[in-house]
C-alpha positions in Angstrom: 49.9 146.0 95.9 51.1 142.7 95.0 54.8 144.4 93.9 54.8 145.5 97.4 53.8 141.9 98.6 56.8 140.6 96.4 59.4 143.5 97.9 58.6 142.1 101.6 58.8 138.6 101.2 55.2 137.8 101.6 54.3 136.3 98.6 56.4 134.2 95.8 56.3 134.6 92.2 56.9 130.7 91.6 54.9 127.8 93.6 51.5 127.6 95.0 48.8 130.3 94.6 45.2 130.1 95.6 42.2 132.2 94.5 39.6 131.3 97.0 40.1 131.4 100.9 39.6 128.4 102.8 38.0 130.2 106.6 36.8 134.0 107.2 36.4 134.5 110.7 33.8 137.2 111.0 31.4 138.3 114.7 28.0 137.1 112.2 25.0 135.5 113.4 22.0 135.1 111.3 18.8 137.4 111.8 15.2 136.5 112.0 12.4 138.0 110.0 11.6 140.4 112.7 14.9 141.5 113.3 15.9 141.9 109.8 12.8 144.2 108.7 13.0 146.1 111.4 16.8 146.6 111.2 16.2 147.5 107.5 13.6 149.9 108.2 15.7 151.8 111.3 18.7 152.4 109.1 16.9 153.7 106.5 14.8 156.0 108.8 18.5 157.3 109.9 19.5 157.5 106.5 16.9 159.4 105.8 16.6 161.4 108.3 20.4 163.2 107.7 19.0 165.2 104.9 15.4 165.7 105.4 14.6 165.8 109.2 11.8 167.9 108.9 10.2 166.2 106.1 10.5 162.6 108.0 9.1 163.8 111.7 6.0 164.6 109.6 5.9 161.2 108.6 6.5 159.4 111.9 4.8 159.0 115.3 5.8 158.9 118.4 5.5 155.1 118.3 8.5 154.5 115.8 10.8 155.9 118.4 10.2 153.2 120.6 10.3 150.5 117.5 13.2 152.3 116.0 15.2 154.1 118.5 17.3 152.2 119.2 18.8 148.8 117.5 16.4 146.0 117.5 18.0 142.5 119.2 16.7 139.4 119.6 15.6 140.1 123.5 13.5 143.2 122.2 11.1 140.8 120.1 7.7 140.3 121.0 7.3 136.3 122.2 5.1 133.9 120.3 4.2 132.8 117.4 1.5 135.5 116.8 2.7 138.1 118.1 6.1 138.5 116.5 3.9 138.2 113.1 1.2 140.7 114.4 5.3 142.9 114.9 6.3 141.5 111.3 3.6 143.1 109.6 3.4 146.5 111.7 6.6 147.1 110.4 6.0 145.8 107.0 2.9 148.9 107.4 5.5 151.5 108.6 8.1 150.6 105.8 5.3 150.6 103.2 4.4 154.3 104.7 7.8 155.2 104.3 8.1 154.1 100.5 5.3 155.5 99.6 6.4 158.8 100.7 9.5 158.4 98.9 8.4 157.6 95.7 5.4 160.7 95.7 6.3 163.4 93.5 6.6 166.3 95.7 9.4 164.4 98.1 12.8 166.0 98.5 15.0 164.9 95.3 17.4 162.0 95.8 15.5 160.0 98.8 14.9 157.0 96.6 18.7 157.1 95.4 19.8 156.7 99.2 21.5 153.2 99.4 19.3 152.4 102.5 15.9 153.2 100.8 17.3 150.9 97.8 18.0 148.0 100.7 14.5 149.0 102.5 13.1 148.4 98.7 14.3 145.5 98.0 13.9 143.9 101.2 10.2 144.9 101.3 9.4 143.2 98.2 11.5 139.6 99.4 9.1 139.4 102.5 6.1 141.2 101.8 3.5 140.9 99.2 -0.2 142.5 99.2 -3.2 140.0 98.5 -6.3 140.4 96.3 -8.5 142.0 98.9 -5.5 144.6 99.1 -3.9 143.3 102.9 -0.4 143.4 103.6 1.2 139.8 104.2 4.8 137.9 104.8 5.8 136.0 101.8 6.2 132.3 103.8 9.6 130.2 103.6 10.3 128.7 100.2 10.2 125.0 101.1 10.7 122.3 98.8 7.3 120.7 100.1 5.6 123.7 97.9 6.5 121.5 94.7 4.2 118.7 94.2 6.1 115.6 92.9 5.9 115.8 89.0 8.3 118.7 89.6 5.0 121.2 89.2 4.0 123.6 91.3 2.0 122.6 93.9 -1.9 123.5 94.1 -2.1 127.0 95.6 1.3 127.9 94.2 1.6 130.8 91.5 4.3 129.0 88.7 7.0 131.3 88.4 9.7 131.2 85.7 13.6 129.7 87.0 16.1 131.9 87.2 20.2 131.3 87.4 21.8 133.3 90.5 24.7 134.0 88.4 27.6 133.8 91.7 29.0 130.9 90.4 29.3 130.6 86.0 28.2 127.2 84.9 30.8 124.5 85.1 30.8 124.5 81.0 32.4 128.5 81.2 34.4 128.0 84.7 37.7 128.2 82.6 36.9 132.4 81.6 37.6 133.1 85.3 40.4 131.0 85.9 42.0 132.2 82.6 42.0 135.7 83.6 43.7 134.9 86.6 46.7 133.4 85.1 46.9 136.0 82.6 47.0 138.8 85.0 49.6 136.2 87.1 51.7 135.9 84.1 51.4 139.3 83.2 53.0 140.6 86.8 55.7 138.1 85.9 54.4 134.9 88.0 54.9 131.5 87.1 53.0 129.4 89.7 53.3 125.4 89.8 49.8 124.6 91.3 46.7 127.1 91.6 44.0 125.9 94.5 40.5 126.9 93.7 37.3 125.5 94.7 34.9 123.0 93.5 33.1 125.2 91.2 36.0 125.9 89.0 37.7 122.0 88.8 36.6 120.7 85.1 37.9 118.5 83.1 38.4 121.9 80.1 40.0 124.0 83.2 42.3 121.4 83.8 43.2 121.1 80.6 43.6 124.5 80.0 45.7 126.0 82.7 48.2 123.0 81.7 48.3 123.2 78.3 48.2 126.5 77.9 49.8 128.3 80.9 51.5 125.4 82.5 49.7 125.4 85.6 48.6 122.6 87.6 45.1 123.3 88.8 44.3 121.8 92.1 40.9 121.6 94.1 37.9 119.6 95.0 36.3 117.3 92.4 32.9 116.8 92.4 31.6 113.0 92.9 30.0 111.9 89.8 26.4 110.9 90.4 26.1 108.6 87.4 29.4 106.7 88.0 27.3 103.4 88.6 26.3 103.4 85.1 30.0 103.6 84.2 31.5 101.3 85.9 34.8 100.7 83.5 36.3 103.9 85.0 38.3 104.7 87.4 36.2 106.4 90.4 39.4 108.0 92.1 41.0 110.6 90.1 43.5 113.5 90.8 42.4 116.4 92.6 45.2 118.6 90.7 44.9 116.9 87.4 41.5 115.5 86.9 43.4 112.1 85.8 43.1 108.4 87.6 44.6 108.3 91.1 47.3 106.5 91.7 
């Protein structure tokens, strides 16, 4: 691909490269809780319903088709406060229904390998939870007013151990990434002057490191240091490409 991007002019082997884009324009809009479980469960019903028709008509009424028919919007909500929660948790019920059904014993082989069951799954266990009397419930929004002010969790809060999302690596192993890249670069016979990438890859040890070693200018963002009042003998401009002080 990228030889082909050479051959037509599109791309350079010397100069500027960049690793992250800077705007995706996508037709996206964020979904509410009502339309995001319900949206979940419909395409897994249709999933599901490809292989195994008669095995899921048992397990639906004639109810779904009206919940499920046909792709839930925003104007097919109920209105309110109550009565889009009273809709939240009937689906919640019928997804439930439809796991369980899934997961028994005697159900067609490969229903819980389906890519939609694994979303419905996973989905159903982010905003849903069962209580101790046994009642289906939506999990409430994480809020940091749930954290009382030591840090603890609040009173009413079940402590729960911290996990690291890994999308980003810690700035401490940022340069693993960024070396790859100029290996691969170098091995297709690039020698780029400046590489943009975002914040979460500008470090002092990347900087270094894509100079020294590959003779590559690394240019993005740099982060604002929150303890530069206690160090006031630096310089608080420096380079976005080289990590040194501004001129």
């Amino acid at each position: 691909m990228v030889g082909h991007l050479v051959a037509a002019g599109l791309v350079k082997r010397c100069g500027r490269v960049r690793t992250d884009s800077t705007h995706v324009l996508a037709a996206v809009r964020r979904l509410n809780r009502g339309e995001l479980v319900a949206e979940t469960l419909r395409t897994a019903l249709e999933e599901l319903s490809e292989p195994c028709e008669e095995w899921l008509a048992r397990l639906v009424t004639r109810e779904w088709a009206d919940r499920y028919g046909r792709p839930v919007g925003y104007d097919r909500l109920p209105r309110g406060g109550d009565a889009l929660i009273a809709y939240v948790l009937k689906v919640g019920e019928d997804g439930m229904h439809i796991l369980r059904a899934v997961y028994q014993g005697d159900a067609p082989p490969g229903l819980r390998d389906l890519l939609a069951v694994q979303v419905l799954r996973q989905v159903w266990v982010q905003q849903y939870w069962y209580d101790g009397d046994g009642q289906l419930r939506g999990r409430g929004p994480k809020s940091t007013r749930d954290r009382a002010a030591d840090g603890q969790p609040s009173r009413g809060t079940p402590a729960r151990p911290r996990r690291t999302v890994g999308l980003i690596p810690p700035r401490h192993e940022c340069h693993g990434p960024v070396d790859r890249i100029h290996q691969g670069l170098t091995a297709q016979g690039f020698q780029p002057t400046e590489h943009v990438v975002d914040g979460g890859y500008v470090t002092p040890d990347s900087v270094h490191r894509a100079e020294q070693r590959w003779g590559i200018g690394l240019l993005g963002p740099v982060r604002d240091d929150p303890r530069a009042s206690q160090r006031p003998y630096l310089p608080k401009r420096t380079s976005a490409s080289t990590g040194r002080p501004a001129p």
